[in-house]
Steps between C-alpha positions, in 0.01 A plus 500: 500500500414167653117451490287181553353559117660192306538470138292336295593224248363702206527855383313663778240774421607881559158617588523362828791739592557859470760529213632811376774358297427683093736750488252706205240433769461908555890715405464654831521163699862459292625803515385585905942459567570859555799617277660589825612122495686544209729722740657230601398500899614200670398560812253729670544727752407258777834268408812485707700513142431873447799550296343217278257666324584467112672283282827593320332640233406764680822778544403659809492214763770241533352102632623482832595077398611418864191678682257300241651222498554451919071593542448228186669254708304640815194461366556140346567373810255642674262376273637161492452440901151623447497222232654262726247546796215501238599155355541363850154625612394362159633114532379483873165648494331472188373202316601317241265649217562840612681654179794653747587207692598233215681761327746593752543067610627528133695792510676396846554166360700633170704732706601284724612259253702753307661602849582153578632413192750777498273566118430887643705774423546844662283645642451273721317350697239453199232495719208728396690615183463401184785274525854562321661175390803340384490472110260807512752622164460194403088536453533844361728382236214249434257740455687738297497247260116482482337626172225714718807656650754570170132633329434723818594896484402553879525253759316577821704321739447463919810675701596191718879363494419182326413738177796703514629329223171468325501908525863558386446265145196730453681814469827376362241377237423816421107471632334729706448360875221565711521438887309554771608706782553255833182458608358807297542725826738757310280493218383261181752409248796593378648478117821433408706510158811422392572855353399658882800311583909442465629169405644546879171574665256184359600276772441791747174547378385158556439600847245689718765772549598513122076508416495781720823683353476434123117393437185748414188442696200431332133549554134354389506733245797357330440406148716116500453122361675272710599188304613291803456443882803362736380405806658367772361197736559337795327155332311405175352245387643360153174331407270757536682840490366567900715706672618629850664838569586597825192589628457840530307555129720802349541258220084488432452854520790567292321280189204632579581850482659421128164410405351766617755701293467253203856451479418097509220275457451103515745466187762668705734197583606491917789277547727459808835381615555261787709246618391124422453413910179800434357276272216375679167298439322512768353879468071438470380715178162471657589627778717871312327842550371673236785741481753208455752586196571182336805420305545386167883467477689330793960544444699310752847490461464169274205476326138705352195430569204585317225453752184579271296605812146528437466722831371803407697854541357720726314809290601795693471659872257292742421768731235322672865264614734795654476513817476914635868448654632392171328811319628685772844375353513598189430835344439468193235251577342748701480761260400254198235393768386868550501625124303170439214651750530798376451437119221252582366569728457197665682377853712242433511153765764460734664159593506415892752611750838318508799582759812569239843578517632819670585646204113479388408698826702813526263769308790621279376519180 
């Protein structure tokens, strides 16, 4: 998702860019997420986890939890030593405006703090995570206490360890959850609610295993108002609301997907939890890609910050910014992509090559 397009200070025009972000834009574009969806599939045919196809709401097939969990892990770090060698090649070969090299001097310089520190918590290392912390309870306590949050009836929250908690005071709240699968390769999201689940099984479904298990996937064509984003980060800037994820941009498409759906717009409130150390000031708002996502809310395990960024939210998908691997990725970019063309008629723009992580280059989807 890393392009050299930076942001601009002020609201930046959308006729520049292909959006196709207004979900009553033409019913067909909504509803293109085939009702087969609905079935449940978690995998395709393609995927090593065929016992893994449905969640348990479906009778007939049981989640094979040790086969799905064992390829999750797989796959993570896989795609973390592609990460690894991509911020090395970064660092050492690029210059210092080049929008992928001062991110990741950032990124390596937070994780290594937290790993010297001893402030990281399993899993560990943190490097090329978004980085679980000590006090990470702590933070979602903090943010449970937030008025956006006690108002909210569904949280959309990312699935990384540092929001566990985050996740588990959302549904023993009694709100509806909304996760993404990890890196959207098993599908798009997932809803959870406290009457899909036993008092026993909440904690259990604060995890990618417990998504899969107890959740119902969700497609485009899913009528829902999300009244707050969790996000995690791997640094953020308290001054200015400018954050850094990991770097591989599953948190951008996710937001810009829920515009597309019109589940949230620019009033839709984006906060994250982090560890103080992540608290950074050094991260150039001139320098932030148009697809950025900005936070408004930053929770650390002892205090709130209210950031009033005046970087604007991203409005939807910025085709003309994925790359044909990451397409390649993700399915249900490819068919939004396709039923797009179709219904208009018109070719949408393709971002420029990029080498990703392995799990972006098998063709199982």
């Amino acid at each position: 998702m890393d392009s050299t397009l930076t942001r601009i200070a002020a609201p930046f025009p959308l006729t520049h860019t292909l959006l196709f972000n207004h979900p009553h834009s033409s019913p067909s574009l909504i509803c293109f997420f085939s009702r087969r969806t609905h079935s449940k599939r978690l995998f395709n045919s393609n995927c090593k986890l065929e016992n893994s196809k449905r969640n348990a709401h479906d009778d007939n097939v049981v989640l094979d939890e040790k086969a799905y969990e064992a390829e999750r892990l797989r796959l993570d770090a896989q795609a973390r030593d592609s990460m690894a060698e991509t911020s090395k090649r970064e660092m050492e070969t690029s210059s210092e405006d080049d929008p992928k090299a001062w991110k990741w001097v950032i990124r390596k310089r937070i994780w290594d703090l937290m790993e010297a520190r001893n402030i990281a918590q399993n899993p560990r290392p943190v490097h090329h995570r978004i980085p679980n912390f000590v006090g990470a309870s702590a933070a979602a306590k903090m943010l449970s206490g937030l008025e956006v949050f006690l108002d909210a009836s569904c949280v959309k929250v990312n699935p990384d360890s540092p929001q566990k908690q985050v996740r588990f005071l959302t549904l023993s709240g009694g709100k509806k959850l909304l996760t993404p699968q990890p890196r959207l390769r098993t599908g798009f999201f997932s809803i959870l609610e406290s009457h899909m689940l036993s008092p026993s099984t909440i904690n259990e479904a604060c995890t990618s295993v417990g998504v899969a298990k107890n959740g119902r996937p969700i497609g485009l064509d899913e009528k829902i108002k999300v009244d707050l984003i969790v996000i995690g980060s791997v640094a953020v800037d308290p001054k200015t609301g400018a954050r850094l994820g990991k770097g591989e941009g599953f948190a951008e498409l996710e937001y810009g997907m829920l515009r597309y759906m019109g589940a949230i717009d620019d009033s839709t409130p984006v906060v994250t939890s982090v560890h103080d150390c992540q608290l950074v000031e050094d991260i150039p708002v001139e320098k932030l890609l148009i697809h950025d996502v900005p936070v408004d809310i930053i929770c650390t395990p002892d205090q709130v910050i209210f950031t009033n960024t005046n970087i604007p939210k991203p409005q939807g998908i910025y085709w003309d910014k994925l790359s044909p691997e990451k397409l390649a990725q993700i399915r249900i970019l490819r068919e939004l992509k396709s039923r797009i063309e179709r219904e208009t008629g018109q070719k949408l723009p393709c971002g420029p090559s990029e080498k990703l992580p392995p799990t972006a280059q098998r063709r199982r989807k």
